[in-house]
KEKE-3310 file (N, C-alpha, C; in steps of 0.2 Angstrom, whole numbers, plus 5000, padded with zeros to 4 digits):
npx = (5004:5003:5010:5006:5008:5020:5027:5024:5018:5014:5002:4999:4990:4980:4978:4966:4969:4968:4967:4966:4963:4967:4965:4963:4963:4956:4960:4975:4971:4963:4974:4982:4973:4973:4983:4987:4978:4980:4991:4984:4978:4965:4954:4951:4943:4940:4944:4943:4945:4943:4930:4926:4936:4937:4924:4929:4939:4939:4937:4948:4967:4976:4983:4984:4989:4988:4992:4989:4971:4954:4947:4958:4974:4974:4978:4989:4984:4973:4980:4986:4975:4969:4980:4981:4968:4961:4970:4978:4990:4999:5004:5009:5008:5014:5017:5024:5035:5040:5033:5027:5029:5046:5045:5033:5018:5012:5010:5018:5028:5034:5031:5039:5030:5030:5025:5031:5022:5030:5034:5025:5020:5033:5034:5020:5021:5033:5026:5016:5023:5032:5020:5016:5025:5036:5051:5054:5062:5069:5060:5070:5063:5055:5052:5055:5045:5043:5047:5041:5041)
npy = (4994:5013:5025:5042:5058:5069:5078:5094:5097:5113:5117:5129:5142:5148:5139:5124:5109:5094:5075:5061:5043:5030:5014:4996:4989:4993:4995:5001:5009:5019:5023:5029:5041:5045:5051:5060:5071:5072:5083:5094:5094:5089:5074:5070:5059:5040:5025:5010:5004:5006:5014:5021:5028:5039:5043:5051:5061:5071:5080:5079:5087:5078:5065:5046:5029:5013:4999:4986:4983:4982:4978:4972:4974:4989:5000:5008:5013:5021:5029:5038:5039:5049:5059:5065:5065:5073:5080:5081:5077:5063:5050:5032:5021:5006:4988:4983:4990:4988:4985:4996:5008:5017:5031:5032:5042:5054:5052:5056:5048:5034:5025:5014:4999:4993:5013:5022:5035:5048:5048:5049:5061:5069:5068:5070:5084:5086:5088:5096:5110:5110:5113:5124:5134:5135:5126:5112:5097:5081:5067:5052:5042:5041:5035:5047:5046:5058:5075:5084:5098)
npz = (5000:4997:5004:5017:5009:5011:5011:5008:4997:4986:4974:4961:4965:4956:4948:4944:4945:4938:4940:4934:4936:4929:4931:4935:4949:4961:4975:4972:4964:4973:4983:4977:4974:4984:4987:4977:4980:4993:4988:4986:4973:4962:4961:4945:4942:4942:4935:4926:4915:4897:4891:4905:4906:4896:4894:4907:4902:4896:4907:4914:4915:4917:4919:4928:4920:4921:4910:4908:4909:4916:4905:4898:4890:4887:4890:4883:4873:4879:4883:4871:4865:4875:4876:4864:4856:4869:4875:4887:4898:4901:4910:4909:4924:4928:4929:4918:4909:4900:4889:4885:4869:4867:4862:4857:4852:4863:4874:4889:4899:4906:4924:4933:4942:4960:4964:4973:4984:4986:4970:4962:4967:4964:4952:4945:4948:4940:4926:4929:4930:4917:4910:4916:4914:4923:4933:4939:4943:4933:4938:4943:4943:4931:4915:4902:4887:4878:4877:4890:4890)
capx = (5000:5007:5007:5002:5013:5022:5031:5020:5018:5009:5000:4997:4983:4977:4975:4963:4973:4963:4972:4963:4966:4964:4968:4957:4967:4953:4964:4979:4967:4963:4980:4984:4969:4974:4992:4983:4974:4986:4994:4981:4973:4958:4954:4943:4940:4944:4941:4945:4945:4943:4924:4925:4942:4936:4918:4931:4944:4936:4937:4956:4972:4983:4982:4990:4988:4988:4992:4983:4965:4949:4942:4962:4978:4971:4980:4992:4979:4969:4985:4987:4968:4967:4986:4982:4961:4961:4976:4981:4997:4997:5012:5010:5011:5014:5024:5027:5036:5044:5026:5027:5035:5049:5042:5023:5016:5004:5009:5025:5031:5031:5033:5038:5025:5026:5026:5028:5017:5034:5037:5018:5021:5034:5030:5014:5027:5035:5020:5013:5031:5031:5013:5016:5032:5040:5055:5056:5069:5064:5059:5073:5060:5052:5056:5052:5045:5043:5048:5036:5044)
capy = (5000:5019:5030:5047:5061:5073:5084:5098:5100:5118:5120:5135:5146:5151:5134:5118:5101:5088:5069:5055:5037:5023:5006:4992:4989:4998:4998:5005:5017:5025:5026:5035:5045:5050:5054:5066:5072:5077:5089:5099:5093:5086:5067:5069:5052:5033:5021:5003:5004:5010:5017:5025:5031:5042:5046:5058:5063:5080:5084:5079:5087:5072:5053:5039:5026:5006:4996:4981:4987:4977:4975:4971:4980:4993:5005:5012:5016:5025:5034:5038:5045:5055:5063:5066:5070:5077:5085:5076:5074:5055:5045:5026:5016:4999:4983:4979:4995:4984:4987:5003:5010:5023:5037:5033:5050:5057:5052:5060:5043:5028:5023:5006:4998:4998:5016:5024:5042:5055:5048:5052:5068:5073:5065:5078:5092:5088:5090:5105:5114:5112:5116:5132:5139:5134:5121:5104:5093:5077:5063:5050:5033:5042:5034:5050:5046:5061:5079:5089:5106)
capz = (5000:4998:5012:5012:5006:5018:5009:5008:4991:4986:4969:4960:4966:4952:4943:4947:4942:4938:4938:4929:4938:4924:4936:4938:4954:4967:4979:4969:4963:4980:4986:4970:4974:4993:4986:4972:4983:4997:4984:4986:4967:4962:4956:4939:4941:4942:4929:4927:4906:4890:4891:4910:4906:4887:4897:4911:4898:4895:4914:4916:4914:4921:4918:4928:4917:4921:4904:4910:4914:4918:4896:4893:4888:4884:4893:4879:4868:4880:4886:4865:4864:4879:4875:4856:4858:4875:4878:4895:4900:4902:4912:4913:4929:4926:4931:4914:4908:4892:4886:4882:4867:4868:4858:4859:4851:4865:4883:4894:4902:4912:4929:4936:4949:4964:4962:4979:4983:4984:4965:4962:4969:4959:4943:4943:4947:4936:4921:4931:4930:4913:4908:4919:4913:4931:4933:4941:4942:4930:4945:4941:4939:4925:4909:4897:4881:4875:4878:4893:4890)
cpx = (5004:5005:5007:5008:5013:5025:5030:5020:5012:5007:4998:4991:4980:4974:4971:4967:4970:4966:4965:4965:4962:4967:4962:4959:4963:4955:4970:4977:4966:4969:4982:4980:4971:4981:4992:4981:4974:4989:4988:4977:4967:4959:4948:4941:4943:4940:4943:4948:4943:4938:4926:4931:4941:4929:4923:4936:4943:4935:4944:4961:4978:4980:4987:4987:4991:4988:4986:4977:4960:4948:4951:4971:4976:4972:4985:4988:4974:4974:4985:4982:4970:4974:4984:4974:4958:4965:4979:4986:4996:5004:5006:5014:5009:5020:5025:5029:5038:5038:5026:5031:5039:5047:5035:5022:5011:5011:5017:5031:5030:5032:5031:5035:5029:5026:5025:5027:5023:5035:5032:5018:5027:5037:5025:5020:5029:5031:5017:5020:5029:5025:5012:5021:5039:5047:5055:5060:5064:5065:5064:5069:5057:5057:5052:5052:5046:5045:5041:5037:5042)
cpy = (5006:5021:5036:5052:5066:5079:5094:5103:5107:5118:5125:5136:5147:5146:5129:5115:5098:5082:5062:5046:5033:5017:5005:4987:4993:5002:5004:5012:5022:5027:5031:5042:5051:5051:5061:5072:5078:5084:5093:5099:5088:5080:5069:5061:5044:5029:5014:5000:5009:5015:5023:5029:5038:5047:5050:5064:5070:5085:5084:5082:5084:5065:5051:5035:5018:5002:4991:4983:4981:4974:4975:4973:4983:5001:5008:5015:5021:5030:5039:5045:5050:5061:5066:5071:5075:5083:5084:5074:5066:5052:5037:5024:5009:4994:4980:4985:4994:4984:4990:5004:5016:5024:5036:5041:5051:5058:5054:5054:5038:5028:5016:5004:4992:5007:5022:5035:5047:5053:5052:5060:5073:5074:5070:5083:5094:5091:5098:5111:5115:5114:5125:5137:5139:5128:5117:5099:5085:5070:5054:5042:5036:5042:5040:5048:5053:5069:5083:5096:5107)
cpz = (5000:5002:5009:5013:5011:5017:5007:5001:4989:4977:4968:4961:4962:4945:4949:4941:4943:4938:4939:4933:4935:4927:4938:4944:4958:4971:4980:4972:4968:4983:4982:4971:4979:4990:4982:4976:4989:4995:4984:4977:4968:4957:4954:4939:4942:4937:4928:4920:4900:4889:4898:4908:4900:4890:4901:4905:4898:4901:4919:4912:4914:4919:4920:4924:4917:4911:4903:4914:4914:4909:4894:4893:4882:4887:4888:4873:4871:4879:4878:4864:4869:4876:4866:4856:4862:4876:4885:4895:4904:4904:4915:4918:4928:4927:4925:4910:4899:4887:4882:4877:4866:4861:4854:4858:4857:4874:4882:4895:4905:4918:4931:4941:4954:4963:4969:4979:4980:4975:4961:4961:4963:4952:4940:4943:4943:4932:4921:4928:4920:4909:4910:4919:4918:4929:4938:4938:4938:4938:4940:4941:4936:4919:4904:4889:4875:4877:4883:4892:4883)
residu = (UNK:UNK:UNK:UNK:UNK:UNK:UNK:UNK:UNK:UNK:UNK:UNK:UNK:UNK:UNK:UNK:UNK:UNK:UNK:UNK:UNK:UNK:UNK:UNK:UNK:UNK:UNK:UNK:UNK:UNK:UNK:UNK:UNK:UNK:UNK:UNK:UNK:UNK:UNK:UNK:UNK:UNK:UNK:UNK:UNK:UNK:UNK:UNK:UNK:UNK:UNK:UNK:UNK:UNK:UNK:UNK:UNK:UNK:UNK:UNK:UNK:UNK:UNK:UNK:UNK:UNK:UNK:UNK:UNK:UNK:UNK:UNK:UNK:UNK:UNK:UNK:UNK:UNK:UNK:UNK:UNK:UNK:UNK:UNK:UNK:UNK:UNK:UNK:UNK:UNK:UNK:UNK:UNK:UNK:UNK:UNK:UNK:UNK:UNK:UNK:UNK:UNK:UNK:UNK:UNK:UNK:UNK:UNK:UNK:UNK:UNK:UNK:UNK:UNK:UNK:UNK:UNK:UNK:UNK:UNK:UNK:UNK:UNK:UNK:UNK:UNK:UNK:UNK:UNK:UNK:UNK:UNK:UNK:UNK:UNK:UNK:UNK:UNK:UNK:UNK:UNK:UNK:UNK:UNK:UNK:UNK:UNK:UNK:UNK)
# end
């Protein structure tokens, strides 16, 4: 299980951050939640696959993303949609990272599971950082596939 994040992470005042949790892992899912959630942002949702995860899309700016979901692997294809039709910064979690292929159009990166909260923590940062002209240091278990900046 994650525990809960201590670091006293601050979000900008002036935005709402939304983050998308696609795992059909419940449990995961809520830890991911209360780790999101900590920071001071907001979970647009949790989804277990391909429909739940396409129906929140339009209300997130963030996606963790599980490969393996409840209808499948059909986690890099979500990741794909949401980063290319959404516009969502999308980082896979997953314990099969060899899945993923470097430079996948859409999504940021991977991270390998277990995937404990400070990474969570400043895996978002990162994204926000550059989304917001800010800099954060790259959180060194992300595998970047493509350029956040």
């Amino acid at each position: 299980m994650l525990t809960s994040v201590t670091s006293g992470w601050q979000t900008p005042v002036s935005e709402e951050h939304r983050v998308l949790i696609v795992e059909d892992e419940f449990l995961i899912a809520l830890d991911v939640a209360d780790t999101v959630e900590a920071m001071g942002l907001k979970v647009a949702g949790l989804a277990n696959g391909r429909n739940p995860a396409l129906a929140l899309a339009q209300s997130a700016d963030i996606a963790l993303v599980d490969v393996n979901l409840a209808d499948g692997k059909t986690g890099p294809s979500i990741g794909r949609e949401l980063a290319e039709k959404y516009g969502v910064a999308v980082i896979f979690m997953t314990a099969n990272p060899e899945e993923i292929e470097a430079g996948s159009y859409g999504p940021l990166g991977v991270l390998t599971k277990p995937v404990m909260p400070h990474v969570i923590e400043q895996t978002i940062g990162y994204i926000l950082a550059g989304r917001t002209g800010g800099h954060a240091e790259l959180p060194r278990e992300l595998r970047v596939l493509q350029s956040a900046h």
